[in-house]
Residue frames as a rotation matrix with the C-alpha (Angstrom) as fourth column:
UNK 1
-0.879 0.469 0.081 -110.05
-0.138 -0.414 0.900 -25.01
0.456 0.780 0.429 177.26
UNK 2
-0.502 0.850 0.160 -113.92
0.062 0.220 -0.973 -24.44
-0.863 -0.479 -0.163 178.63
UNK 3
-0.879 0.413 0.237 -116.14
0.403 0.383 0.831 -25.93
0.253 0.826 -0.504 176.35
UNK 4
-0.785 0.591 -0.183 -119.57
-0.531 -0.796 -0.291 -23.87
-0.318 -0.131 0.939 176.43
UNK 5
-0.641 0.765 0.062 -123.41
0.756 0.614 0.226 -24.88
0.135 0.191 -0.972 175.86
UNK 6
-0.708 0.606 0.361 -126.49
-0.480 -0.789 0.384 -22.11
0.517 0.098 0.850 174.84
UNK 7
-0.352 0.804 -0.479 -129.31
0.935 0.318 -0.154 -22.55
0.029 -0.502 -0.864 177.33
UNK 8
-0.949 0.230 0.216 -132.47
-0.269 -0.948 -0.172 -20.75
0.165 -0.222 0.961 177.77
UNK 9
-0.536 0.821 0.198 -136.15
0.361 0.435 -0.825 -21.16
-0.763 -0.371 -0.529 178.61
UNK 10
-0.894 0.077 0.442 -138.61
0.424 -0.176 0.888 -21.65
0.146 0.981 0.124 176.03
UNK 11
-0.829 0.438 0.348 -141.17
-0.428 -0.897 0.110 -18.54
0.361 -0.058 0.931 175.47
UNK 12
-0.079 0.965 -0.248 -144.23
-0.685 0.129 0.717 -20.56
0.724 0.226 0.651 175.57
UNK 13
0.691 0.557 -0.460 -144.09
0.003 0.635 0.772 -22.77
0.723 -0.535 0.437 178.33
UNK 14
0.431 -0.792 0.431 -140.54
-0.896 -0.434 0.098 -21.53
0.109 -0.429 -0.897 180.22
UNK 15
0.880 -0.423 0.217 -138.97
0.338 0.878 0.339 -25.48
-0.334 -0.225 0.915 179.98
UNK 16
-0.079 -0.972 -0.221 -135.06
-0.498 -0.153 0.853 -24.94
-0.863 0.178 -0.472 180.53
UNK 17
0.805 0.589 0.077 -133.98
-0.057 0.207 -0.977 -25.68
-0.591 0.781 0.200 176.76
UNK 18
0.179 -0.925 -0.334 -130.39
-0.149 -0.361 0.921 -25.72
-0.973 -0.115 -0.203 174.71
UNK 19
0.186 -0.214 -0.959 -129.03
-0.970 -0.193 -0.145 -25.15
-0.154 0.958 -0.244 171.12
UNK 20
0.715 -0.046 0.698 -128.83
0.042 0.999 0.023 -28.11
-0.698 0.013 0.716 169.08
UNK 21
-0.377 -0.603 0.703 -127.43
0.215 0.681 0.699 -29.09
-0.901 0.415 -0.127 166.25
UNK 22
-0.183 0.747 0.640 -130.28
0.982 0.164 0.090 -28.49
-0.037 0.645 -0.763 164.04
UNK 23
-0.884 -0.106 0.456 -130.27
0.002 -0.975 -0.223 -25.09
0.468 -0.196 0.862 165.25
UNK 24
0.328 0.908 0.262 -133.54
-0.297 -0.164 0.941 -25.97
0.897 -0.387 0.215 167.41
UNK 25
-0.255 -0.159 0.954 -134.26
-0.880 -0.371 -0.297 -25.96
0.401 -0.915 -0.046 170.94
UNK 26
0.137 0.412 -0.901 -134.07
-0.089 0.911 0.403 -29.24
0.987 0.025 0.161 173.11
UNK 27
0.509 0.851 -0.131 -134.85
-0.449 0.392 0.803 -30.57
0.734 -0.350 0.582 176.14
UNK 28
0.754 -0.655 -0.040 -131.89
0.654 0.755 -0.042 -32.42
0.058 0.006 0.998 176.29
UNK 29
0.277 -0.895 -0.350 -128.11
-0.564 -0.447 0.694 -31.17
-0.777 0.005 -0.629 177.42
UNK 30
-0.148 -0.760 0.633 -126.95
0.024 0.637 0.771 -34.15
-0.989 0.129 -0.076 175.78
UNK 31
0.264 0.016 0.964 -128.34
0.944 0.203 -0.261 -33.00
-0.200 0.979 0.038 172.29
UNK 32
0.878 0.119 -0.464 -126.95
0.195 -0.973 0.119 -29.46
-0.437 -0.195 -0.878 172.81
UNK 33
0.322 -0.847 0.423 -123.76
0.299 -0.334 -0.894 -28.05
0.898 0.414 0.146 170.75
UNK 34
0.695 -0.473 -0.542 -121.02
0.646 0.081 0.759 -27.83
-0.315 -0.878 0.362 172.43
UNK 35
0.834 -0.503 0.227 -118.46
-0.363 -0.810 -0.461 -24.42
0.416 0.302 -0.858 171.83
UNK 36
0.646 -0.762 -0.039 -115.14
0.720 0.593 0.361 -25.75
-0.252 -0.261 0.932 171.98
UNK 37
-0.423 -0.792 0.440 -113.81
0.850 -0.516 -0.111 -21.94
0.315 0.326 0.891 170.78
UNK 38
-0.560 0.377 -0.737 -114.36
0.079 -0.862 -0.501 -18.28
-0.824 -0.339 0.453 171.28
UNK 39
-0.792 0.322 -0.520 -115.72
-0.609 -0.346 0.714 -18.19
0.050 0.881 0.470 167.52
UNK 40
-0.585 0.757 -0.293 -118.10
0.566 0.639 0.521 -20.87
0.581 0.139 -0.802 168.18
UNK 41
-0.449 0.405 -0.796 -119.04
0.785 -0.246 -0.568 -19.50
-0.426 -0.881 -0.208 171.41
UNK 42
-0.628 0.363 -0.688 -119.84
-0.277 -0.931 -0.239 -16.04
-0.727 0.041 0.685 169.51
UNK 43
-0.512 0.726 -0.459 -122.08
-0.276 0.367 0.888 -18.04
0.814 0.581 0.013 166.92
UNK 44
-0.346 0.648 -0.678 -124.00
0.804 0.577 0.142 -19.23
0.484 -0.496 -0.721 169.75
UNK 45
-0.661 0.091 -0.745 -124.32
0.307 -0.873 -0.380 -15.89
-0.685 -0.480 0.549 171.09
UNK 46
-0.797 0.387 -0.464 -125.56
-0.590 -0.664 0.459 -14.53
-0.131 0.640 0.758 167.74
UNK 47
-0.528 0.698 -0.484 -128.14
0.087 0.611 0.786 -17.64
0.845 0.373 -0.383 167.27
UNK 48
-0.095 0.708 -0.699 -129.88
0.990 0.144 0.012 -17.33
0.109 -0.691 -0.715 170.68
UNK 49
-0.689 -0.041 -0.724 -130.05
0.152 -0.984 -0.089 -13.88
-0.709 -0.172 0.684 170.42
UNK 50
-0.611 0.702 -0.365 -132.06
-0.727 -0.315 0.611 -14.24
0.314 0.639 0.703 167.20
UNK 51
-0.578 0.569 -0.585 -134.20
0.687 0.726 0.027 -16.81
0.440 -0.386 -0.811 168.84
UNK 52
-0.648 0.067 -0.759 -134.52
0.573 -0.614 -0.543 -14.19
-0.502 -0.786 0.359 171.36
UNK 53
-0.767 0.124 -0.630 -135.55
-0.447 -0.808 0.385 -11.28
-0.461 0.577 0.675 168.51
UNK 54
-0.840 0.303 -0.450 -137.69
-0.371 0.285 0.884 -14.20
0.396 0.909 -0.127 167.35
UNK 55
-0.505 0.400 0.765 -139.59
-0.861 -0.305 -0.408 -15.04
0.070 -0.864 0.498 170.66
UNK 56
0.585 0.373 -0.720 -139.25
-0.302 0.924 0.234 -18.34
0.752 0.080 0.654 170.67
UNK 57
0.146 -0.470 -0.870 -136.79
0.919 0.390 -0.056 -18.60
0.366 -0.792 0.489 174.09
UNK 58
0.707 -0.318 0.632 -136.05
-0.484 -0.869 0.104 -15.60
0.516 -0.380 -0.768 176.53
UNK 59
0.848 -0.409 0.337 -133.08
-0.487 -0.351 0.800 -15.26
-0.209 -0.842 -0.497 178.76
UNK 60
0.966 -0.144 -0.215 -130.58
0.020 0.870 -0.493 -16.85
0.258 0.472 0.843 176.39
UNK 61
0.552 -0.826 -0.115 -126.89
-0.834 -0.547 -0.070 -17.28
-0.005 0.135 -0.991 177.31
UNK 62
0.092 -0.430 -0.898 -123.68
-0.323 0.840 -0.436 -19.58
0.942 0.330 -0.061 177.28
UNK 63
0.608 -0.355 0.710 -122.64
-0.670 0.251 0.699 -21.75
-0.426 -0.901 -0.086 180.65
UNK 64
-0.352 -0.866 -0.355 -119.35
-0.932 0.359 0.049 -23.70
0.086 0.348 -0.934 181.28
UNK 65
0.844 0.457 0.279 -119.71
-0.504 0.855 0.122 -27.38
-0.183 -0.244 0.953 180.83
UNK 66
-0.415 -0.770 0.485 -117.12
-0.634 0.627 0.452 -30.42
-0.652 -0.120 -0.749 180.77
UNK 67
0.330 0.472 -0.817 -117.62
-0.715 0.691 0.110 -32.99
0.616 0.548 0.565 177.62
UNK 68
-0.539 -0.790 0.292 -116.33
-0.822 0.569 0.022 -36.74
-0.184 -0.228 -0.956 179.79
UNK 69
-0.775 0.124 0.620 -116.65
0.168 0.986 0.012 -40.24
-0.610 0.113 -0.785 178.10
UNK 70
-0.744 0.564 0.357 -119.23
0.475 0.071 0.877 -38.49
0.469 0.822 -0.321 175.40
UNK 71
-0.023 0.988 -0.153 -121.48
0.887 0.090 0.453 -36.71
0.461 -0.125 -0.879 178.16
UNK 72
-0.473 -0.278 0.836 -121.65
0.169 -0.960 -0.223 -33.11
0.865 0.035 0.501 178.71
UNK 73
0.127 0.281 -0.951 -121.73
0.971 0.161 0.178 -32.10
0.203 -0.946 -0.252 182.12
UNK 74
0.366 0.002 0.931 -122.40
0.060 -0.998 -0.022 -29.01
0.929 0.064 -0.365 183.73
UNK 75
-0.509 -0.859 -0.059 -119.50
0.218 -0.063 -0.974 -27.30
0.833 -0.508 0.219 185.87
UNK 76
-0.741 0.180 0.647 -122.25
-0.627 -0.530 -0.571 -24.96
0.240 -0.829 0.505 188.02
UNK 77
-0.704 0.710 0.036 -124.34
0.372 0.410 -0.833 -26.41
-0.605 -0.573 -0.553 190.86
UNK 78
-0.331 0.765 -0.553 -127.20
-0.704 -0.590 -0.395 -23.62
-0.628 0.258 0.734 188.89
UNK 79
-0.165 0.344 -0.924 -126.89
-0.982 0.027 0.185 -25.56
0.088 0.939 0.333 185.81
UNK 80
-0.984 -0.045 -0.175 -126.41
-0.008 0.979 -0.203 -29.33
0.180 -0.198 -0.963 187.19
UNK 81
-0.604 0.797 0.016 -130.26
0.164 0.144 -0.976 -28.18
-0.780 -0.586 -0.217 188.82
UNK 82
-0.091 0.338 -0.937 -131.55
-0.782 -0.606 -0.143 -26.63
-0.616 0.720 0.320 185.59
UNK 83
-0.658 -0.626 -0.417 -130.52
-0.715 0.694 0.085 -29.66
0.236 0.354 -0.905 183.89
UNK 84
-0.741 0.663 -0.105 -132.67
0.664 0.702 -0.257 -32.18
-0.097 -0.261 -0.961 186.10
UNK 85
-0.322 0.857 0.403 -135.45
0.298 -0.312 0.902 -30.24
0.899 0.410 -0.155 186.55
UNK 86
0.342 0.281 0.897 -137.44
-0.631 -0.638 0.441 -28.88
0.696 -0.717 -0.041 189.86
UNK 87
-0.620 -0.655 -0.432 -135.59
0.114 0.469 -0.876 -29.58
0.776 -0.592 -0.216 192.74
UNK 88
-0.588 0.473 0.656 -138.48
-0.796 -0.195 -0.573 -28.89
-0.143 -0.859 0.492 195.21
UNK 89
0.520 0.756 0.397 -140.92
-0.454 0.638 -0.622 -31.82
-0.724 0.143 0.675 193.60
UNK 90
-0.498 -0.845 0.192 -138.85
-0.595 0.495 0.633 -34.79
-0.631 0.201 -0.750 192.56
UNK 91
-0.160 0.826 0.540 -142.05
0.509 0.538 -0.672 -36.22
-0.846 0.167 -0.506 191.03
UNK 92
0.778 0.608 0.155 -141.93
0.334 -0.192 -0.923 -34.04
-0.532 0.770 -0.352 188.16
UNK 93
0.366 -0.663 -0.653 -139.47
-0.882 -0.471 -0.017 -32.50
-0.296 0.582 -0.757 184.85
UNK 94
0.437 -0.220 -0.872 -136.96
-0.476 0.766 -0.431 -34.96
0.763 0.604 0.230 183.88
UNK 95
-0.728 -0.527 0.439 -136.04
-0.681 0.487 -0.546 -36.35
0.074 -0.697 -0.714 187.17
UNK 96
0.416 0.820 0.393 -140.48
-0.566 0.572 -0.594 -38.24
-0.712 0.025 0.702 187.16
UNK 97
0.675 0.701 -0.231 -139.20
-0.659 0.431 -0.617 -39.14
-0.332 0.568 0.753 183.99
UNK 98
-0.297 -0.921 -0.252 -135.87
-0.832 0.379 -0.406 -40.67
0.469 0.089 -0.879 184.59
UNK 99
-0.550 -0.200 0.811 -137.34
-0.685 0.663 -0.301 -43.38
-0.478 -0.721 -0.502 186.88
């Protein structure tokens, strides 16, 4: 089974962003819903799409992710970088603010 996670960048400032729980946009993978079916997965489709229609994120879609010991991990190099934050300046996103 591939377990799934809605990312997208939010309109107003373009920070990488994912579906919660709450149905709002975080910051955080680790507060992101996780699609553990095709029917979820197509509810997440239909919520970030109306985000979308609502212009409050652009470029929504799902990516695969692994759930292991409670911590969702992304499968693609794309997303593992998306995830930390700018890989050219380690000094800023959420790598500055991991240290």
């Amino acid at each position: 089974m591939t377990f799934q996670v809605m990312t997208a960048n939010r309109l107003h400032d373009g920070q990488v962003v994912y579906l919660a729980e709450d149905d709002s946009w975080s910051e955080r993978l680790s507060d992101a819903i996780v699609a553990d079916s095709d029917e979820m997965a197509k509810t997440l489709l239909t919520l970030g799409a109306r985000a979308v229609e609502q212009h409050i994120v652009v470029d929504a879609y799902l990516f695969a992710v692994s759930v292991e010991n409670g911590r969702i991990l992304p499968l693609s190099r794309r997303e593992l970088i998306r995830a930390a934050g700018p890989s050219v300046r380690i000094d800023l996103g959420y790598q500055a603010a991991a240290e």
